[in-house]
C-alpha positions as CSV (number, residue, x, y, z in Angstrom):
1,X,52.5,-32.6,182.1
2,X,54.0,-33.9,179.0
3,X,56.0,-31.1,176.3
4,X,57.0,-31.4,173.8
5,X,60.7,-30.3,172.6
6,X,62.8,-30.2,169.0
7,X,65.6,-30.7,168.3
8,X,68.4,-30.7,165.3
9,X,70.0,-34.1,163.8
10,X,68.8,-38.2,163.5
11,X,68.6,-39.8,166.9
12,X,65.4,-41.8,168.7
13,X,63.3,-39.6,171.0
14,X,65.0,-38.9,174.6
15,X,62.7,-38.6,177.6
16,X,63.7,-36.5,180.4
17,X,62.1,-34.4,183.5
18,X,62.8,-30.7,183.7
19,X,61.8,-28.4,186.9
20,X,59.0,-31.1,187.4
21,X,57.7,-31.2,183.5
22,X,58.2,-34.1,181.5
23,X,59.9,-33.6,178.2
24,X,59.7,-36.1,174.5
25,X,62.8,-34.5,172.7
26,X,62.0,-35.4,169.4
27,X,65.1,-34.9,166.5
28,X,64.3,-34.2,163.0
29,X,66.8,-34.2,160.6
30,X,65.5,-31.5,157.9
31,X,65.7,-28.0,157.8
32,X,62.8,-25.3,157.9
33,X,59.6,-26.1,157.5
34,X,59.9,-29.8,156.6
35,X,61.4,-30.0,160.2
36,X,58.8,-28.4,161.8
37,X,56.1,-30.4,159.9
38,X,58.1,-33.7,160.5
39,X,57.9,-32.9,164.3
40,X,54.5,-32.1,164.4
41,X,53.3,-35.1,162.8
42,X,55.7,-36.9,165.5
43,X,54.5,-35.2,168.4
44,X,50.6,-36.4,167.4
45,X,51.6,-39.9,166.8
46,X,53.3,-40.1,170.9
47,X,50.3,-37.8,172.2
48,X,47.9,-39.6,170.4
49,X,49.0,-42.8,173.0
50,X,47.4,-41.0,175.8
51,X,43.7,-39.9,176.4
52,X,45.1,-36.7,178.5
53,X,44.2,-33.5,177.1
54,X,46.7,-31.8,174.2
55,X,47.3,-27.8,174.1
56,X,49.0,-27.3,170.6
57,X,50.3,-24.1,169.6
58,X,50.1,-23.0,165.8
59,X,47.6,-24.5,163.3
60,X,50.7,-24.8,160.6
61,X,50.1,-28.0,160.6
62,X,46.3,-28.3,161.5
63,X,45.4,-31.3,158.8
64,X,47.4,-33.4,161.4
65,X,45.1,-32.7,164.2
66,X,42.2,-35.3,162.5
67,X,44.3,-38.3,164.4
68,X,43.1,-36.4,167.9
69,X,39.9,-36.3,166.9
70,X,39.8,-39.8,165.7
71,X,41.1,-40.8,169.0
72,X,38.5,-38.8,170.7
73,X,41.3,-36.7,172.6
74,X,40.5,-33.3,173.8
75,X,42.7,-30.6,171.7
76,X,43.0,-27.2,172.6
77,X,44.2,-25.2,169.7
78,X,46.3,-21.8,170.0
79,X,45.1,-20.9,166.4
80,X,47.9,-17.3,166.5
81,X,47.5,-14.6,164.6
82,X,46.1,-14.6,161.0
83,X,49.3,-16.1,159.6
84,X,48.5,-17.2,156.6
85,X,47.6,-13.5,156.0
86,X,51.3,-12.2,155.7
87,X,52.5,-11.7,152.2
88,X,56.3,-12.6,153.5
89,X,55.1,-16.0,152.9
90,X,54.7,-15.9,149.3
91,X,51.5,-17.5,147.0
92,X,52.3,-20.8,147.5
93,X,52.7,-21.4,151.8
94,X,50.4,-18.7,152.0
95,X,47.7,-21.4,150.6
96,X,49.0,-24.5,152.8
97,X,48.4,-22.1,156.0
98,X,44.9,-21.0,155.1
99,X,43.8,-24.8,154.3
100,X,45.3,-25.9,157.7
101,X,43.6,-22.8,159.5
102,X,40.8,-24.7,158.2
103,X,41.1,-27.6,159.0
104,X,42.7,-26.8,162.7
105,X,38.9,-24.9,163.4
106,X,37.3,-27.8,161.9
107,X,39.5,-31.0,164.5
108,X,40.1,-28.4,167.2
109,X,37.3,-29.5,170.7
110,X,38.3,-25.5,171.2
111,X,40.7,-22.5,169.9
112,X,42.3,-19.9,171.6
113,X,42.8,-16.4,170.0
114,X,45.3,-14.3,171.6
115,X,43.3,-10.8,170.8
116,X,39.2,-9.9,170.4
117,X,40.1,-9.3,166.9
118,X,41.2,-12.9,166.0
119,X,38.3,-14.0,168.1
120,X,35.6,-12.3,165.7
121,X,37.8,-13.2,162.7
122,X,38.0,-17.3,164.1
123,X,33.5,-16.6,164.2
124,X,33.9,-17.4,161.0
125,X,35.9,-20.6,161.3
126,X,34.2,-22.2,163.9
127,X,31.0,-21.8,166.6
128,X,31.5,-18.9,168.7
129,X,30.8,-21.7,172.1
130,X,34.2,-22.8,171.0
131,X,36.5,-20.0,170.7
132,X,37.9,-17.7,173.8
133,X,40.5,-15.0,174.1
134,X,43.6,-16.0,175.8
135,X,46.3,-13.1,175.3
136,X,50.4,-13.6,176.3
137,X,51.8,-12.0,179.3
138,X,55.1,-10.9,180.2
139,X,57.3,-10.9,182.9
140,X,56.9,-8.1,185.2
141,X,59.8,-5.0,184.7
142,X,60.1,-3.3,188.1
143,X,64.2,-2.8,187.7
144,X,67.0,-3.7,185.8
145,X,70.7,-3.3,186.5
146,X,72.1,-0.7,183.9
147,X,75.3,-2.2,183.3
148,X,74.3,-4.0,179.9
149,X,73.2,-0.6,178.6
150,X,76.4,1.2,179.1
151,X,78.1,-1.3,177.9
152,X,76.1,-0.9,174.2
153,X,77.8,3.1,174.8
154,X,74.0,3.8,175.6
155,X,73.0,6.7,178.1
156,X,70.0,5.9,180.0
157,X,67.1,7.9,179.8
158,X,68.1,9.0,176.2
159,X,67.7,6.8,173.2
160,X,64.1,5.2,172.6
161,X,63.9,1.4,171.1
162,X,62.6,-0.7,168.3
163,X,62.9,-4.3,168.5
164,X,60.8,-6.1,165.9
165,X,61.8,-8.7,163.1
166,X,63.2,-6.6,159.6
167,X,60.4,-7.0,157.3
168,X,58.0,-4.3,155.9
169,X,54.8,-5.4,157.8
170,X,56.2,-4.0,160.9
171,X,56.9,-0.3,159.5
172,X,60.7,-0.5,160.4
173,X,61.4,1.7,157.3
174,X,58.4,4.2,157.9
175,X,59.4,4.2,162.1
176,X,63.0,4.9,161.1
177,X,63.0,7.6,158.6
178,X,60.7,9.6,161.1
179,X,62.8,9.3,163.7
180,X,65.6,10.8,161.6
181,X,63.4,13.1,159.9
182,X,64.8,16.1,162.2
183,X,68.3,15.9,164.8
184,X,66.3,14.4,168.4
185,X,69.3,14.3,170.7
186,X,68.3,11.2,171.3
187,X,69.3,7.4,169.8
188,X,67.0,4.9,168.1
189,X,68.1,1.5,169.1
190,X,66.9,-0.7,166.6
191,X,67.1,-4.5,167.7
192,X,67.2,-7.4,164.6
193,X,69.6,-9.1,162.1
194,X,70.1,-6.5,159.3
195,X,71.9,-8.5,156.2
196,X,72.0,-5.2,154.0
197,X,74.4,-7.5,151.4
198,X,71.4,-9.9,151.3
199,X,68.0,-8.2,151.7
200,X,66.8,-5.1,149.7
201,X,64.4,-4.0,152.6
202,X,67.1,-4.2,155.1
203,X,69.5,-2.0,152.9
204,X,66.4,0.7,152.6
205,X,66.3,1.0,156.3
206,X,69.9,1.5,156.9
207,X,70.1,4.2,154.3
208,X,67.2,5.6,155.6
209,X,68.8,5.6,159.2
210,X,70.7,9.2,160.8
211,X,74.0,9.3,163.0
212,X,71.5,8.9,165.9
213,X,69.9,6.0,164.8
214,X,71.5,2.8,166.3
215,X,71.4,-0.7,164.8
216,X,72.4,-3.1,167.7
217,X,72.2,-6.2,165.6
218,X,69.9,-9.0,167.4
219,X,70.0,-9.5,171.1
220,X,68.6,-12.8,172.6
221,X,69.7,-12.5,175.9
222,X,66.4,-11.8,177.7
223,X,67.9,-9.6,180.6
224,X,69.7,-7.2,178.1
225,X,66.3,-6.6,176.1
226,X,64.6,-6.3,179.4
227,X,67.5,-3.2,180.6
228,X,67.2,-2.0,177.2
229,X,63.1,-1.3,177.6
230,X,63.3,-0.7,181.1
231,X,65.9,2.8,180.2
232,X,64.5,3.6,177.6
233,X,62.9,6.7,177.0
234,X,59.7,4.8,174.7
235,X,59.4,1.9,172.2
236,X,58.4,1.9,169.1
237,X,56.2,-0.4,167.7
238,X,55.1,-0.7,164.1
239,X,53.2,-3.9,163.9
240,X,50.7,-3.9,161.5
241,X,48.9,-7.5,161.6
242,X,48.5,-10.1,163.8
243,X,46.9,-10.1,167.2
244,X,48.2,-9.3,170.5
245,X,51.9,-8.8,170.1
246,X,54.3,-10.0,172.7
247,X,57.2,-7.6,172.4
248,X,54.6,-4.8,172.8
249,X,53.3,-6.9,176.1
250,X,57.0,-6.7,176.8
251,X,58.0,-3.1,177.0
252,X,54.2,-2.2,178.7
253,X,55.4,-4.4,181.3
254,X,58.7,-2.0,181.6
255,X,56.6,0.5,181.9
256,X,57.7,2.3,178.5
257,X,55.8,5.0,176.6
258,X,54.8,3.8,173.4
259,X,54.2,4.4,169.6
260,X,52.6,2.5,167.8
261,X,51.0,1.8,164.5
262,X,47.5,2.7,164.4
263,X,45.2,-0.4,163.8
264,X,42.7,-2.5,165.7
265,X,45.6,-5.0,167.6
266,X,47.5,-2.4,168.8
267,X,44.7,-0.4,170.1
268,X,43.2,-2.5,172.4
269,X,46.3,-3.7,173.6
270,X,48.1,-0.7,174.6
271,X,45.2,1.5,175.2
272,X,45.8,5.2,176.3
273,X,49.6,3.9,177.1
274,X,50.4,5.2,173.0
275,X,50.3,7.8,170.6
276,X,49.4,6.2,167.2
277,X,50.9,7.1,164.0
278,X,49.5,6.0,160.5
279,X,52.3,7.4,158.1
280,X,55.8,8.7,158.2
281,X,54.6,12.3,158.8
282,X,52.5,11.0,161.8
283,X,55.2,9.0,163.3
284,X,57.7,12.1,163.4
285,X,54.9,13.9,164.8
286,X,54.6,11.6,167.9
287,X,58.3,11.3,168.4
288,X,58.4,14.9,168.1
289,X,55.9,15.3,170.9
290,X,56.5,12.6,173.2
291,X,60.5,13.8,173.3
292,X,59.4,17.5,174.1
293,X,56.6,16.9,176.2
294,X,57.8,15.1,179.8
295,X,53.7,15.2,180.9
296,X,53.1,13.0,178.0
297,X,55.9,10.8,178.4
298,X,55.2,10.1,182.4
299,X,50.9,10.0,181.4
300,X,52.0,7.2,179.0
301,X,54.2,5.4,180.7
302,X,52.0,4.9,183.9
303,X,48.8,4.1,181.7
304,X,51.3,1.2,179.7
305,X,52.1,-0.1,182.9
306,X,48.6,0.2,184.4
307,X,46.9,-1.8,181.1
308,X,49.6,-4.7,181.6
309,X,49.2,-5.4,185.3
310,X,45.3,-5.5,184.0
311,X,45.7,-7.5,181.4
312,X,48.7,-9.2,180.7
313,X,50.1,-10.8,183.4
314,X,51.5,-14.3,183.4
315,X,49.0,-14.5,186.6
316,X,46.1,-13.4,184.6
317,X,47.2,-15.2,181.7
318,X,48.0,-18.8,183.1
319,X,45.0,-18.6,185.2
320,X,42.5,-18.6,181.9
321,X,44.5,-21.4,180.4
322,X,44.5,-23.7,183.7
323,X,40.8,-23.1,183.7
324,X,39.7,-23.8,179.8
325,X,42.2,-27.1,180.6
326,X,40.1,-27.8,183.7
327,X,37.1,-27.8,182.0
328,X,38.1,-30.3,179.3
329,X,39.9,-33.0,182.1
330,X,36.6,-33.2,183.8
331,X,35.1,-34.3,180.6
332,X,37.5,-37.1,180.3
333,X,37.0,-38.0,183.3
């Protein structure tokens, strides 16, 4: 198995073997999406050497994918959510995803989606023979040590979290001004790089915030964010697009009670592990409930858990891959 791997700066590509997978470390030397599109067009040209088959993640760049198809290698595409869908993207990238979404159906031999939804959507891109759902897993959550929640002056049991990117497709501003609608006697821990001095959206949310709200700047370290869900009373989750969504994988896995925004994605992932909320009102309704009601809180807590270990393990999940990948080295060979 070949991946892969960017990185910043000039430099020739480095080769190297990591736990037992082989790694092209490829360097670009601009920033943002020019990287990223520079590095994709180098990873084709290398992989395009070889007549194994190629899993790509993203159809950002799906134009490039015609020098695959031209080769006659086998490329499994992970076409993501609807991406070019997201007005954060402005007019103008919006249009560059949509054509590549395009043109990644058209070169793709077959495309993942990661949720029903995108599957049905993708109909309309492609033959249905070539499309399957492939969702993300998460690690399982049995325990985590406490100590990096004390440490944030947290008391376990007793604050509920939100960890999602700051923009207004994930309802941070709606989540937040229910929870402080009304003293909870409870914290909100809300995960993510707040730039108030910078963003207008970010400054909303903050003002919008009570004494009980928390805003823990972002945390990368994966065992923290795992102790954080795994304590927590519930998670939040105001997603509004896309398909399945890993952090919400994440904190079923932990086991957490959840609230989440009311929309096809969310529903079938989470299942009778969440109360759904469409509005501010709603969402203060469901904290409301969920924090006086310890029935609800255990009922959802053990039907979160019960829907991952159905669905989303990294068992489950692997498994479907290392069979669609089967299937398409058998042709080649």
């Amino acid at each position: 198995m070949i991946v892969y791997c960017q990185s910043d700066g000039p430099g020739p590509m480095v080769e190297d073997r990591w736990q037992g997978i082989e790694r092209i470390i490829i360097p670009v030397d601009l920033p943002g999406w020019r990287g990223t599109s520079k590095f994709d067009w180098l990873c084709i040209a290398h992989a395009s050497r070889f007549r194994d088959v190629c899993l790509t993640y993203g159809y950002n760049t799906g134009i490039y994918n015609y020098r695959l198809r031209l080769r006659g290698i086998s490329n499994i595409i992970n076409m993501d959510g609807i991406e070019w869908s997201r007005a954060r993207w402005g007019l103008v990238k919006q249009g560059i995803l949509y054509v590549n979404e395009r043109f990644a159906a058209l070169f793709g031999n077959h495309l993942i989606a990661d949720h029903p939804a995108i599957e049905k959507y993708l109909w309309t891109r492609a033959p249905k023979r070539k499309i399957s759902t492939i969702t993300y897993g998460a690690d399982p959550c049995p325990y985590a040590p406490v100590d990096s929640v004390i440490a944030l002056h947290l008391e376990p049991g007793r604050y509920l979290t939100l960890i999602a990117r700051p923009i207004p497709e994930n309802s941070i501003l709606e989540l937040v001004r229910a929870f402080s609608a009304r003293p909870r006697g409870y914290k909100l821990v809300v995960l993510g790089d707040y730039q108030p001095d910078r963003d207008v959206y970010h400054q909303s949310v903050i003002s919008a915030a009570s004494e009980e709200v928390v805003f823990a700047g972002p945390i990368y370290d994966k065992l923290v964010v795992q102790a954080l869900r795994f304590h927590g009373v519930a998670y939040l989750h105001g997603h509004t697009v896309g398909g399945t969504n890993p952090s919400l994988v994440e904190a079923m896995a932990a086991g957490n009670a959840v609230i989440a925004h009311d929309n096809q994605y969310n529903r079938w992932t989470v299942g009778d592990g969440a109360l759904f909320f469409d509005s501010t009102e709603s969402a203060d309704a469901c904290i409301s409930l969920l924090l006086s009601d310890e029935t609800t809180r255990l009922r959802l807590k053990a039907n979160s858990l019960q829907r991952y270990e159905e669905e989303f393990t990294w068992e489950r999940v692997a498994g479907q891959y290392e069979q669609l990948i089967t299937r398409f080295l058998d042709r080649n060979a």
